[in-house]
C-alpha positions as CSV (number, residue, x, y, z in Angstrom):
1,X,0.0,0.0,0.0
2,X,1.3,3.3,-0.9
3,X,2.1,6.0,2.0
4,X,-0.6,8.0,0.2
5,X,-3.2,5.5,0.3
6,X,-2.2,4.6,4.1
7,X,-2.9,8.4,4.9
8,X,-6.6,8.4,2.9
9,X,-7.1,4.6,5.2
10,X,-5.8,6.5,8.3
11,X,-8.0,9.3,7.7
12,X,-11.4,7.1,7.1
13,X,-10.8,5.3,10.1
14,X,-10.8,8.0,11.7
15,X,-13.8,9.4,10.5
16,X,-15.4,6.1,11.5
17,X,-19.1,6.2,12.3
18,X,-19.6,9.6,10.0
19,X,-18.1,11.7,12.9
20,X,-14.5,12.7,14.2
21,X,-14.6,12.2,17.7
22,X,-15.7,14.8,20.3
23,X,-13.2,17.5,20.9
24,X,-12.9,19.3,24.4
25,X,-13.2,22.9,23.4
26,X,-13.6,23.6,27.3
27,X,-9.9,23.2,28.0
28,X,-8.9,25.7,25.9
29,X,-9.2,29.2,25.3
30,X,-11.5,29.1,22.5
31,X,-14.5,31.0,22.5
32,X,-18.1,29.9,21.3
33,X,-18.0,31.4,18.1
34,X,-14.4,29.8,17.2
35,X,-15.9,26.8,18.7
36,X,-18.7,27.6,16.1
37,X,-16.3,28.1,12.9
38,X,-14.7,24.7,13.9
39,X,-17.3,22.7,13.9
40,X,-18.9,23.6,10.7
41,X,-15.3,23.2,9.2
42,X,-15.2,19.7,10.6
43,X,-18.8,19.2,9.0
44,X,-17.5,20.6,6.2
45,X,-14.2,17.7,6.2
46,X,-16.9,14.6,6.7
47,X,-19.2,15.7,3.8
48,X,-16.7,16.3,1.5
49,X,-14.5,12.9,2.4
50,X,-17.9,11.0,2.9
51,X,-18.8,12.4,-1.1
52,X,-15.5,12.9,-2.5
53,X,-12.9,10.5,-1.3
54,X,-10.8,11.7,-3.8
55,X,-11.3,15.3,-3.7
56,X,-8.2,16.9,-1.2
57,X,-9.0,20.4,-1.6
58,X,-11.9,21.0,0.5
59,X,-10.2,18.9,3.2
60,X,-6.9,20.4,3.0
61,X,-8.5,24.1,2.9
62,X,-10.9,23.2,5.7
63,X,-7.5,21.8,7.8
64,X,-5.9,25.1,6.8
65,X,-8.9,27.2,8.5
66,X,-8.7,25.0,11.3
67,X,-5.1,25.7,12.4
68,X,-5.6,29.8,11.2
69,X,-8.1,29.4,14.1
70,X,-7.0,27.0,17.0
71,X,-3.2,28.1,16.2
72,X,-3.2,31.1,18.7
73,X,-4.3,28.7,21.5
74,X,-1.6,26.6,21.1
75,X,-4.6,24.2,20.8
76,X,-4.6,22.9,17.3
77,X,-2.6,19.3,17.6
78,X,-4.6,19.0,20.6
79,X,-8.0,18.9,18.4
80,X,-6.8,17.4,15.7
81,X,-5.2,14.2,18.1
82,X,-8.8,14.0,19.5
83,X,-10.0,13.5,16.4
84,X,-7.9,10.6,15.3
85,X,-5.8,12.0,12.9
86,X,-2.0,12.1,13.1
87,X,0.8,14.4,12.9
88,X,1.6,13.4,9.5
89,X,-1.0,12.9,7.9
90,X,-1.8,16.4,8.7
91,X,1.3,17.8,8.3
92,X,0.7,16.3,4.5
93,X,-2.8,18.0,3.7
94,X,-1.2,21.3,5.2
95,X,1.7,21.0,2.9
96,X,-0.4,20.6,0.1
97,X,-3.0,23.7,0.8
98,X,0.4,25.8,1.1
99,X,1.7,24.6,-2.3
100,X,-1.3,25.8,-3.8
101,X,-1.5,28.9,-1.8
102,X,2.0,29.6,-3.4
103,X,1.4,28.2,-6.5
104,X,-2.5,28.2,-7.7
105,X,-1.9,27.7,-11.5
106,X,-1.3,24.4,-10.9
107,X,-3.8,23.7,-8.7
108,X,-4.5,20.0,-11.1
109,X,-0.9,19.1,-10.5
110,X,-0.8,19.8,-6.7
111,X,-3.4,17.9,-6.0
112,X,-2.8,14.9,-8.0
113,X,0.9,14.4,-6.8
114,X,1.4,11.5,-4.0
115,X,2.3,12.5,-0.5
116,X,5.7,11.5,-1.0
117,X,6.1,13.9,-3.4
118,X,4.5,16.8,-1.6
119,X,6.8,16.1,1.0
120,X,10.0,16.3,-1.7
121,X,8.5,19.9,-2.8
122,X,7.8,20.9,0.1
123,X,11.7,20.5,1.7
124,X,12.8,23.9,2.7
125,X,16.0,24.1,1.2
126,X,13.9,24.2,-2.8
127,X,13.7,27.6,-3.6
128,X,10.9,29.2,-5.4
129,X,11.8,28.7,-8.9
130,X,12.6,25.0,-7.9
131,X,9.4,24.0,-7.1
132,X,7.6,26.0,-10.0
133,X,10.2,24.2,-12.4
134,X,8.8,21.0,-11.3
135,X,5.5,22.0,-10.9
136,X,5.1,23.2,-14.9
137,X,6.7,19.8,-16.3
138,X,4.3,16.7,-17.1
139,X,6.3,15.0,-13.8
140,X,4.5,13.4,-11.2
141,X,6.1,10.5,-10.5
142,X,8.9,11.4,-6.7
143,X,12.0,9.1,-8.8
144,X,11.6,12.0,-11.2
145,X,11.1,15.0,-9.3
146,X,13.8,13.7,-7.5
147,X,16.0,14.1,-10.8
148,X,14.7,17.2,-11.7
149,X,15.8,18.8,-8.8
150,X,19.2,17.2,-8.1
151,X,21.9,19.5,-8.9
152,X,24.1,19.2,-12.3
153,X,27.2,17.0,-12.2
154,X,30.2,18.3,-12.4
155,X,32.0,17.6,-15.6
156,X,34.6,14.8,-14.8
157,X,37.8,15.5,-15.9
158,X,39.1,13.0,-18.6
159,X,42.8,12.2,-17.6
160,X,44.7,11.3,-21.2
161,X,47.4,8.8,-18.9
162,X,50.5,8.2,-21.4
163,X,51.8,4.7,-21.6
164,X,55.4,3.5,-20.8
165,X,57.0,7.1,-19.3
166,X,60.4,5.9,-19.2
167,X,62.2,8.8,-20.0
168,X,59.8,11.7,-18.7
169,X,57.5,12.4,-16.2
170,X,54.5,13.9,-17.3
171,X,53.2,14.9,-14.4
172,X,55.6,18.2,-14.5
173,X,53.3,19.7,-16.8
174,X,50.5,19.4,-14.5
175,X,52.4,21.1,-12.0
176,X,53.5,23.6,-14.8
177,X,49.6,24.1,-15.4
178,X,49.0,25.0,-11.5
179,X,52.2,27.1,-11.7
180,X,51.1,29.4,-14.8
181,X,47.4,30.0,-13.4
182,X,49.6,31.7,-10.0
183,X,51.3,33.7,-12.0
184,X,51.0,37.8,-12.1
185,X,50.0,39.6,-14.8
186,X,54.1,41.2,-14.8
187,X,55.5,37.4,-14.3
188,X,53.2,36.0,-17.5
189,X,55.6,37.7,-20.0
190,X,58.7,36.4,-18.3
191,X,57.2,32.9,-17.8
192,X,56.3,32.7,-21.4
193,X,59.5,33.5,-22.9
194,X,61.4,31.0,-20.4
195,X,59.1,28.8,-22.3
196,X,59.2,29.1,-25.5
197,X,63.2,28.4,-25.2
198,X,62.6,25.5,-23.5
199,X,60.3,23.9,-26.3
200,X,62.6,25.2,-28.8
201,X,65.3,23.4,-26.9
202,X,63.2,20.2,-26.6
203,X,62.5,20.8,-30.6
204,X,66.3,20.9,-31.3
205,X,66.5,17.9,-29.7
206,X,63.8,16.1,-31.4
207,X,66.0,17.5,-34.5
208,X,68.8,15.7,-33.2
209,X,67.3,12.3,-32.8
């Protein structure tokens, strides 16, 4: 079973019996017209699960309202633990609503993506333009987004490794490489004159042979 399904299983049960269980309001600071705006939210999350299984928006909005108003009262995990639903399944259907708050163009895509993924574009090292990259592909599968958002490799450097170096070393160059990209603008001139002796040296040789 797939972590989103085990959310929408986790979520029925809870609603078992067409109700979420009863809440204590009277602990709290929460007067009787919050108390009010709750519960018609929470009527509002059973008819709309109870019609449209499928349909997250109304429940993820109505979650949304819920915390805006229990929030201040530090009472909000509180109601939503008496109710039977969990810290992450929550945490999920709040993730989603603020997606969509950010990005409402793509409401269809937000709301079709897995948990898993919502979790992926919902990391708070992505950056704006990160998630709406991802968001305006066809992508919906978390392998993928995955992809899309890992940074570009590095370009490996390709070593050309001469065979049977009997007679030189090689590996001065390298170190001659390192040496030139030290150098001062004045030093530059000098350096390249030292070197163009030395390969006309090396050419003499070669002349030689």
């Amino acid at each position: 079973m797939s972590n989103e399904n085990n959310v929408m299983k986790a979520f029925e049960d809870a609603i078992a019996g067409s109700q979420l269980r009863k809440f204590d309001f009277g602990s709290y600071e929460i007067s009787d017209v919050e108390k009010q705006q709750v519960e018609e939210h929470e009527a509002k999350i059973l008819n709309t699960f109870r019609k449209y299984k499928n349909n997250l928006f109304d429940i993820c909005s109505s979650l949304a309202e819920i915390e805006k108003i229990l929030k201040p009262s530090g009472s909000f995990m509180a109601w939503y633990e008496s109710a039977g639903l969990t810290k992450d399944m929550v945490s999920v259907f709040l993730k989603r609503w603020n997606l969509y708050s950010y990005f409402p163009d793509y409401k269809d895509k937000i709301f079709s993506l897995s948990d898993q993924a919502i979790k992926v574009l919902s990391h708070n090292s992505l950056g704006f333009d990160d998630v709406q990259a991802v968001l305006s592909t066809d992508v919906l599968k978390v392998k993928e987004i995955k992809e899309l958002l890992a940074p570009p490799k590095a370009e490996e450097k390709v070593e050309v490794k001469v065979k049977e170096q009997k007679y030189f070393n090689f590996n001065k160059i390298k170190k001659m490489e390192k040496r030139v990209k030290k150098l001062k603008d004045e030093e530059k001139e000098k350096y390249k004159k030292e070197l163009t002796e030395y390969i006309n040296s090396l050419q003499k040789l070669m002349e030689e042979l």
